[in-house]
C-alpha positions as CSV (number, residue, x, y, z in Angstrom):
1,X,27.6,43.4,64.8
2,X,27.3,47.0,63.6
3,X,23.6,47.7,64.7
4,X,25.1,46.2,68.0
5,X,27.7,49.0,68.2
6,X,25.2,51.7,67.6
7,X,22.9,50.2,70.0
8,X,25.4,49.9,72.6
9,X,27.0,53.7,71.5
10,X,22.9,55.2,71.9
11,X,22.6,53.5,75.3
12,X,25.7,55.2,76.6
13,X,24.4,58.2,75.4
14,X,21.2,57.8,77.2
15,X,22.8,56.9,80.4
16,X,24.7,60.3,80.2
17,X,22.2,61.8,79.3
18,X,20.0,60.3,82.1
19,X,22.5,61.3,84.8
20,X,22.6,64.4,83.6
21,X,19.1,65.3,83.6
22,X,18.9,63.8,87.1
23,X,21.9,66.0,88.3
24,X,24.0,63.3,88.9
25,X,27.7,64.5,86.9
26,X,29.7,61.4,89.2
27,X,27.1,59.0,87.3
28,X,29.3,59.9,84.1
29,X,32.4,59.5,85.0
30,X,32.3,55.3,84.6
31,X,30.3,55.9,81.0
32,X,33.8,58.0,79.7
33,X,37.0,56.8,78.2
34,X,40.0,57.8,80.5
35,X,42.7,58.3,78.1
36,X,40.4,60.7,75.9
37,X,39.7,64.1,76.9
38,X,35.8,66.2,76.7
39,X,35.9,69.4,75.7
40,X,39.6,69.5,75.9
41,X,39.6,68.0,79.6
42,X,40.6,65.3,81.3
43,X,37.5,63.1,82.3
44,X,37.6,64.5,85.8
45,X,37.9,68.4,84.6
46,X,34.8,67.9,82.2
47,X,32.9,66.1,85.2
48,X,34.0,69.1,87.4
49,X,32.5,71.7,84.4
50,X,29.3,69.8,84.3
51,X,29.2,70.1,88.1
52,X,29.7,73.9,88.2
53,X,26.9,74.0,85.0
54,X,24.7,72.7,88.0
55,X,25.2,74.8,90.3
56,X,24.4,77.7,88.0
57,X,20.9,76.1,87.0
58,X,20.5,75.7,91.1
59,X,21.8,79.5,91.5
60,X,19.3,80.0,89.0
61,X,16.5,78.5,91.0
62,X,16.3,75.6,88.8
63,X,14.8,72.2,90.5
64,X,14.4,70.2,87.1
65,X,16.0,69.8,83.9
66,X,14.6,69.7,81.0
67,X,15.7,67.3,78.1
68,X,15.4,68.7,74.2
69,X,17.3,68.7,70.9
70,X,18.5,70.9,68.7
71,X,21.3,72.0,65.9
72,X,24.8,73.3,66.2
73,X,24.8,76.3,64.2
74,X,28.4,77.0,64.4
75,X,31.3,74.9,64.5
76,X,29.7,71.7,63.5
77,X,27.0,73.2,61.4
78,X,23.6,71.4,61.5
79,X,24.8,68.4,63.9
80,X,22.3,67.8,66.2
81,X,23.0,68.7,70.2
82,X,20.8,67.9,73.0
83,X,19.9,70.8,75.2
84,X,19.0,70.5,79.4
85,X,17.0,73.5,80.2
86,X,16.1,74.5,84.0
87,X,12.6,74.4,84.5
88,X,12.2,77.9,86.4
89,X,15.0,80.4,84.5
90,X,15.1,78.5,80.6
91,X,18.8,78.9,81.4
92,X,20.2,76.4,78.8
93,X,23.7,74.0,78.8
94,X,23.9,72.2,75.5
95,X,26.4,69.7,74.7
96,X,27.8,67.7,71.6
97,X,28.3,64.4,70.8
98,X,31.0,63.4,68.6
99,X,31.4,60.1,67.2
100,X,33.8,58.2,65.0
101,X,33.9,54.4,64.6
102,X,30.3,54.4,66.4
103,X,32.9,55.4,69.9
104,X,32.1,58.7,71.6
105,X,35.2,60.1,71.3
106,X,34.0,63.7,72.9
107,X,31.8,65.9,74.7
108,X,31.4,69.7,74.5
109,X,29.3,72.2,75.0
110,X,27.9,74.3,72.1
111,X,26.6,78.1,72.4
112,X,25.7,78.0,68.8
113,X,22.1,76.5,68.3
114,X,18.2,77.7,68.0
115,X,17.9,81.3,67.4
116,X,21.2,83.1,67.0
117,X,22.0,87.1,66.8
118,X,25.2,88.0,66.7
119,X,25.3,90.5,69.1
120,X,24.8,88.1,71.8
121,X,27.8,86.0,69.9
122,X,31.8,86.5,71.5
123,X,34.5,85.2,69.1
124,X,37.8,84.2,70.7
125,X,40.3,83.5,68.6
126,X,44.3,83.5,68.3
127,X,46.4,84.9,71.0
128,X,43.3,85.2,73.4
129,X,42.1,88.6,70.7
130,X,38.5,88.5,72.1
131,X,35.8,90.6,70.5
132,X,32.9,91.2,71.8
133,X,29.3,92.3,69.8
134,X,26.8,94.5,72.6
Protein backbone atom coordinates (compact mmCIF):
# COMPACT_ATOMS: atom_id res chain seq x y z
CA UNK A 1 0.00 0.00 0.00
CA UNK A 2 2.89 2.38 0.64
CA UNK A 3 4.64 2.10 -2.89
CA UNK A 4 0.96 2.78 -3.98
CA UNK A 5 0.89 6.07 -2.08
CA UNK A 6 4.15 7.21 -3.55
CA UNK A 7 3.20 6.19 -6.82
CA UNK A 8 -0.02 7.87 -6.75
CA UNK A 9 1.88 11.17 -4.72
CA UNK A 10 4.78 11.13 -7.99
CA UNK A 11 1.90 11.05 -10.49
CA UNK A 12 0.29 14.12 -9.10
CA UNK A 13 3.38 15.64 -9.20
CA UNK A 14 3.84 14.96 -12.77
CA UNK A 15 0.53 16.13 -13.74
CA UNK A 16 1.43 19.57 -12.16
CA UNK A 17 4.22 19.47 -13.38
CA UNK A 18 2.95 18.60 -16.90
CA UNK A 19 0.35 21.49 -16.77
CA UNK A 20 2.76 23.64 -15.83
CA UNK A 21 5.24 23.14 -18.45
CA UNK A 22 2.42 23.32 -20.98
CA UNK A 23 1.18 26.64 -19.50
CA UNK A 24 -1.86 25.41 -18.36
CA UNK A 25 -2.08 26.94 -14.31
CA UNK A 26 -6.27 25.98 -14.37
CA UNK A 27 -5.01 22.32 -15.06
CA UNK A 28 -3.75 22.47 -11.26
CA UNK A 29 -6.28 23.59 -9.61
CA UNK A 30 -8.35 19.86 -9.47
CA UNK A 31 -4.67 18.19 -8.54
CA UNK A 32 -4.72 20.64 -5.05
CA UNK A 33 -6.17 20.14 -1.72
CA UNK A 34 -8.77 22.92 -0.97
CA UNK A 35 -8.52 23.35 2.63
CA UNK A 36 -4.57 23.59 2.49
CA UNK A 37 -2.97 26.61 1.36
CA UNK A 38 0.58 26.92 -1.34
CA UNK A 39 2.87 29.18 -0.65
CA UNK A 40 0.68 30.72 2.03
CA UNK A 41 -2.41 31.01 -0.47
CA UNK A 42 -5.50 29.85 -0.93
CA UNK A 43 -5.56 27.24 -3.93
CA UNK A 44 -6.97 30.00 -6.09
CA UNK A 45 -4.36 32.82 -5.06
CA UNK A 46 -1.38 30.29 -5.75
CA UNK A 47 -3.11 29.36 -9.28
CA UNK A 48 -3.37 33.22 -9.84
CA UNK A 49 0.68 33.58 -8.86
CA UNK A 50 1.53 30.81 -11.28
CA UNK A 51 -0.60 32.63 -13.85
CA UNK A 52 1.12 36.01 -13.44
CA UNK A 53 4.74 33.78 -13.42
CA UNK A 54 3.48 33.15 -17.06
CA UNK A 55 2.87 36.04 -18.19
CA UNK A 56 6.37 37.20 -17.15
CA UNK A 57 8.07 34.23 -19.19
CA UNK A 58 5.61 35.49 -22.22
CA UNK A 59 6.66 39.35 -21.43
CA UNK A 60 9.84 37.77 -21.61
CA UNK A 61 9.39 36.38 -25.07
CA UNK A 62 9.32 32.93 -23.84
CA UNK A 63 7.27 30.27 -26.10
CA UNK A 64 8.45 27.10 -24.16
CA UNK A 65 9.23 25.92 -20.88
CA UNK A 66 11.84 24.08 -20.00
CA UNK A 67 11.67 21.33 -17.22
CA UNK A 68 15.00 20.73 -14.85
CA UNK A 69 15.90 20.03 -11.25
CA UNK A 70 17.88 21.36 -8.88
CA UNK A 71 18.57 22.03 -4.93
CA UNK A 72 17.17 24.49 -2.44
CA UNK A 73 19.99 26.16 -1.06
CA UNK A 74 18.21 28.16 1.54
CA UNK A 75 15.33 27.43 3.53
CA UNK A 76 15.13 23.82 2.94
CA UNK A 77 18.78 23.22 2.44
CA UNK A 78 19.62 20.51 -0.20
CA UNK A 79 15.88 19.48 -1.02
CA UNK A 80 15.53 19.05 -4.35
CA UNK A 81 13.13 21.72 -6.58
CA UNK A 82 12.22 21.44 -10.08
CA UNK A 83 12.97 24.47 -12.21
CA UNK A 84 10.75 25.71 -15.64
CA UNK A 85 13.06 27.84 -17.63
CA UNK A 86 11.73 29.92 -20.74
CA UNK A 87 13.42 28.82 -23.71
CA UNK A 88 14.39 32.43 -25.19
CA UNK A 89 15.35 34.62 -21.81
CA UNK A 90 16.64 31.53 -19.17
CA UNK A 91 14.28 33.42 -16.95
CA UNK A 92 13.63 30.78 -14.20
CA UNK A 93 10.42 29.98 -11.67
CA UNK A 94 11.34 27.13 -9.35
CA UNK A 95 9.05 25.70 -6.96
CA UNK A 96 9.07 23.15 -3.95
CA UNK A 97 7.38 20.27 -3.08
CA UNK A 98 6.70 19.46 0.38
CA UNK A 99 5.52 16.26 1.55
CA UNK A 100 4.50 14.59 4.80
CA UNK A 101 2.63 11.29 5.02
CA UNK A 102 3.50 10.79 1.13
CA UNK A 103 0.46 13.98 0.74
CA UNK A 104 1.63 17.23 -0.90
CA UNK A 105 0.88 19.31 1.68
CA UNK A 106 2.59 22.61 -0.22
CA UNK A 107 3.87 24.40 -3.00
CA UNK A 108 6.28 27.32 -3.15
CA UNK A 109 8.53 28.87 -4.95
CA UNK A 110 12.33 28.97 -4.06
CA UNK A 111 15.02 31.79 -5.15
CA UNK A 112 17.66 29.89 -3.43
CA UNK A 113 19.09 27.15 -5.82
CA UNK A 114 22.21 26.64 -8.43
CA UNK A 115 24.67 29.25 -8.25
CA UNK A 116 24.08 31.72 -5.46
CA UNK A 117 25.96 35.30 -4.65
CA UNK A 118 24.65 37.12 -2.19
CA UNK A 119 24.54 40.33 -3.67
CA UNK A 120 21.80 39.22 -5.86
CA UNK A 121 20.09 37.73 -2.43
CA UNK A 122 17.16 40.29 -0.46
CA UNK A 123 16.47 39.12 3.07
CA UNK A 124 13.01 40.18 4.42
CA UNK A 125 12.55 39.53 7.71
CA UNK A 126 10.44 40.87 10.91
CA UNK A 127 8.38 43.90 10.73
CA UNK A 128 8.78 44.05 6.73
CA UNK A 129 13.00 45.35 7.75
CA UNK A 130 14.12 44.57 4.07
CA UNK A 131 17.77 44.66 3.18
CA UNK A 132 18.94 44.67 0.23
CA UNK A 133 22.82 43.52 -1.15
CA UNK A 134 23.71 45.59 -4.84
Amino acid sequence: MKHLLKQKQANKVGQILQALINWNADAILPLLDKNRTYQDLSPKDFIATVKLEYRAFKRSRDTKLILGTDLCKGCNCKEPIFVLKGNNSGREYALYFQFEYEEIVDIYQCNYYGKISFDEITFEGKDNLKVTFL
